[in-house]
C-alpha positions in Angstrom: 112.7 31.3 101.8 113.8 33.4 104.3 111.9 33.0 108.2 113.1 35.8 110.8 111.2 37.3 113.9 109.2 40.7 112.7 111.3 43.8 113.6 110.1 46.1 116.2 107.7 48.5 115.0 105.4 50.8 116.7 102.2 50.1 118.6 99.2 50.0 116.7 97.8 53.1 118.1 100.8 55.0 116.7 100.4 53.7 112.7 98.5 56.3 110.8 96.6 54.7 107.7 94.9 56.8 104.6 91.2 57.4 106.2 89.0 54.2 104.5 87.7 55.9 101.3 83.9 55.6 100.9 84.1 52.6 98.6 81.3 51.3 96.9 81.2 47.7 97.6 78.8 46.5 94.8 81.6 48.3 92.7 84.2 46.0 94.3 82.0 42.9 94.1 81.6 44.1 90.3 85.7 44.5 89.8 85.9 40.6 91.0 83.4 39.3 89.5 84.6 41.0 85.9 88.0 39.3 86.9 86.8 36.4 88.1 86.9 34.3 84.1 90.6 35.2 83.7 92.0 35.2 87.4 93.8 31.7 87.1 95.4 32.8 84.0 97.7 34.7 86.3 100.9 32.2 87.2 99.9 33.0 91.1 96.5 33.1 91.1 95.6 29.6 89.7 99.0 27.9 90.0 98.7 26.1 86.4 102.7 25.4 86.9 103.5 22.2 88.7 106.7 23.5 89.9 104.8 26.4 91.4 101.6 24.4 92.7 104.3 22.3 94.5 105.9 25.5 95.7 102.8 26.8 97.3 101.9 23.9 98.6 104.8 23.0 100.5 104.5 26.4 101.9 101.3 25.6 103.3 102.3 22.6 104.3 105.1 24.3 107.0 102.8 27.1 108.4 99.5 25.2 108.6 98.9 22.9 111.5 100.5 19.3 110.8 96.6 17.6 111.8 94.0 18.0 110.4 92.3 21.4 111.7 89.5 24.0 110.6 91.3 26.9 108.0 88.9 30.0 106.9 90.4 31.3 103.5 89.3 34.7 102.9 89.0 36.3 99.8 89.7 32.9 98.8 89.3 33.5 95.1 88.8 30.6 92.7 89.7 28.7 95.9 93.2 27.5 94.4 94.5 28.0 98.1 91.5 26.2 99.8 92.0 23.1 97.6 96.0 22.8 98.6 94.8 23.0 102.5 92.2 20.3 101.4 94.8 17.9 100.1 96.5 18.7 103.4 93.7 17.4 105.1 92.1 20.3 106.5 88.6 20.6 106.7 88.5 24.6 104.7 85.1 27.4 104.9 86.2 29.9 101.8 84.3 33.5 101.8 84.9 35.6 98.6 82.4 38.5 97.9 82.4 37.7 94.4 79.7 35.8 93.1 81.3 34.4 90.3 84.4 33.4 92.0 83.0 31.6 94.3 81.2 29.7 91.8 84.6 28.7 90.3 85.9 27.6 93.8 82.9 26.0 94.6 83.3 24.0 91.1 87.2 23.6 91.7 86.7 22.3 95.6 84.0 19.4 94.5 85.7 16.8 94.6 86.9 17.6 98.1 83.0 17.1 99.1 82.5 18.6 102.8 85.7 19.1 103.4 85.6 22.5 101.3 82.6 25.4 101.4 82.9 28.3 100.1 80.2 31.4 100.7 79.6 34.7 99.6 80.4 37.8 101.6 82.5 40.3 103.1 85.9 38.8 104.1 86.2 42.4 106.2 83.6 41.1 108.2 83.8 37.1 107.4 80.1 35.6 107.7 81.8 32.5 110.0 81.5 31.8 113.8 84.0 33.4 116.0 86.4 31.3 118.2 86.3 28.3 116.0 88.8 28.4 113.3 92.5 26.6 114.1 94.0 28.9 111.3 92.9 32.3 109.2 94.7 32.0 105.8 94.5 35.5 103.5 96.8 36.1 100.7 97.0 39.5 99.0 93.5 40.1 100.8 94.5 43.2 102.9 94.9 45.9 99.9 90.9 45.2 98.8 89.7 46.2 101.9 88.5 50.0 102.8 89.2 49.0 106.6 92.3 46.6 107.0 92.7 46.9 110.7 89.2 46.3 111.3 89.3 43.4 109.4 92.5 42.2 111.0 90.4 42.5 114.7 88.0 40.6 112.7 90.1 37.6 111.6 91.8 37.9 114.7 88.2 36.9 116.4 88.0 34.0 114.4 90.9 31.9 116.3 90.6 29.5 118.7 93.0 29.6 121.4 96.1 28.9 120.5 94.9 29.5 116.2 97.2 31.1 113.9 97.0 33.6 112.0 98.5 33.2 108.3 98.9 36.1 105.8 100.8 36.3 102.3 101.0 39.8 101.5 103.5 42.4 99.6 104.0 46.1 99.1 104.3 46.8 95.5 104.3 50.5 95.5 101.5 53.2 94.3 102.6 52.1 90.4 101.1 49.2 91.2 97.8 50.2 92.3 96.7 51.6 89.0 92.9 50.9 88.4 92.5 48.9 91.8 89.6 50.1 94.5 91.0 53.0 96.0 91.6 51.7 99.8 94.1 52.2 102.3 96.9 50.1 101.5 95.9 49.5 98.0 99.7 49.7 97.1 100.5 46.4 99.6 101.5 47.3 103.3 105.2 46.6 104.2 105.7 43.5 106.3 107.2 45.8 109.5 103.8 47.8 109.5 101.3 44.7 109.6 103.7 42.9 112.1 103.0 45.9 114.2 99.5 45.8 114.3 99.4 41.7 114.7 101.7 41.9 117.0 98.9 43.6 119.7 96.2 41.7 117.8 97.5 38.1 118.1 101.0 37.4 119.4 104.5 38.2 118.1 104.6 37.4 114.6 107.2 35.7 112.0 107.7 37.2 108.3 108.9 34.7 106.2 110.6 36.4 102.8 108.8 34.8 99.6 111.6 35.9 97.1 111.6 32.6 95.2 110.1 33.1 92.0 108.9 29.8 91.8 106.0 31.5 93.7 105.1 34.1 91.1 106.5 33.3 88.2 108.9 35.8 87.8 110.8 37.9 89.5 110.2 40.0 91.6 111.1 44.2 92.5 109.4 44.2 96.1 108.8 42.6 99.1 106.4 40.0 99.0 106.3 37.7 102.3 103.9 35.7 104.5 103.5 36.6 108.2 102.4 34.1 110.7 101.5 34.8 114.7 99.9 32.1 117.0 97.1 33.3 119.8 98.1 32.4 123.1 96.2 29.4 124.0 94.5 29.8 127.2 94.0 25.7 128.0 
């Protein structure tokens, strides 16, 4: 695992993005919620592996807040990510736009009581209060969504002063993007470009290089990394 400060990039006026295609978000919702029975078969998704669980949630463990604080997961899945932040003792609000998965993270996060909800909706516009969440968490979120920079503004809004922002994300090429919704950065967005636009959105960011492959389960060709930038608190 690999930590270094984000290279300079250029400001987030000068990135130029594929125009958001006019997706069809009840045919998104209906891609998930088709997906959503056999998404923890995937090594990464559900994190079956003990090795790997551990893996992950040691990583959490290092960029999440060492008290207990308030985490949004978005796009939070079957919740596999909201549960290891539980058992960290944070108190978690998942938003998934599939129905079905978040019945199966609602189902996984019981036995966390309170300490886990998970709702339906957009997590490009996340249906939670602004300026009251310690951390955003989002892994492999960004490719779904037909505006990613909007969304980022969005998340961004969510922070309390001095809130993080964490991200896992990856670029793994247009090969890769074969039969997902057609949006922007469908193929992953390199970690130098989404440094750039947190950087003005947030604060400088860190990109830590996830090249283990005790985190996927196999090796891997391209980047895949988590990026974390704190808001300046104000107090």
């Amino acid at each position: 695992m690999t930590q270094h400060p984000a290279a300079p990039a250029p400001a987030l006026e000068g990135i130029r993005l594929p125009s958001p295609s006019d997706i069809d978000v009840e045919q998104v919702r209906h891609y998930w919620d088709e997906f959503a029975a056999e998404y923890d078969e995937y090594p990464d998704h559900g994190l079956l592996d003990p090795d790997m669980r551990a893996a992950w949630k040691d990583l959490l463990r290092t960029w999440l807040p060492a008290t207990p604080s308030r985490v949004a997961d978005l796009a939070c899945g079957t919740g596999t990510l909201s549960v290891l932040a539980a058992e960290l003792g944070h108190e978690v609000s998942g938003v998934d736009l599939s129905e079905e998965m978040v019945a199966l993270a609602t189902a996984k996060a019981a036995p966390f009581g309170r300490a886990v909800a998970v709702v339906q909706g957009d997590a490009g516009e996340p249906p939670l209060a602004p300026g009251t969440f310690d951390v955003v968490l989002a892994r492999h979120v960004l490719w779904t969504l037909p505006d990613p920079l909007a969304a980022l503004r969005a998340w961004a809004g969510l922070l309390r002063p001095g809130g993080r922002l964490v991200l896992v994300e990856g670029r793994w090429g247009l090969e890769g993007a074969d039969g997902k919704p057609a949006a922007p950065w469908r193929a992953g967005v390199p970690s130098h470009e989404l440094a750039a636009v947190v950087r003005e959105l947030v604060g400088e960011p860190a990109v830590v290089q996830l090249t283990d492959s005790v985190y996927w389960g196999k090796e891997i060709e391209h980047e895949r990394y988590l990026l974390t930038a704190r808001l300046a608190d104000t107090a």
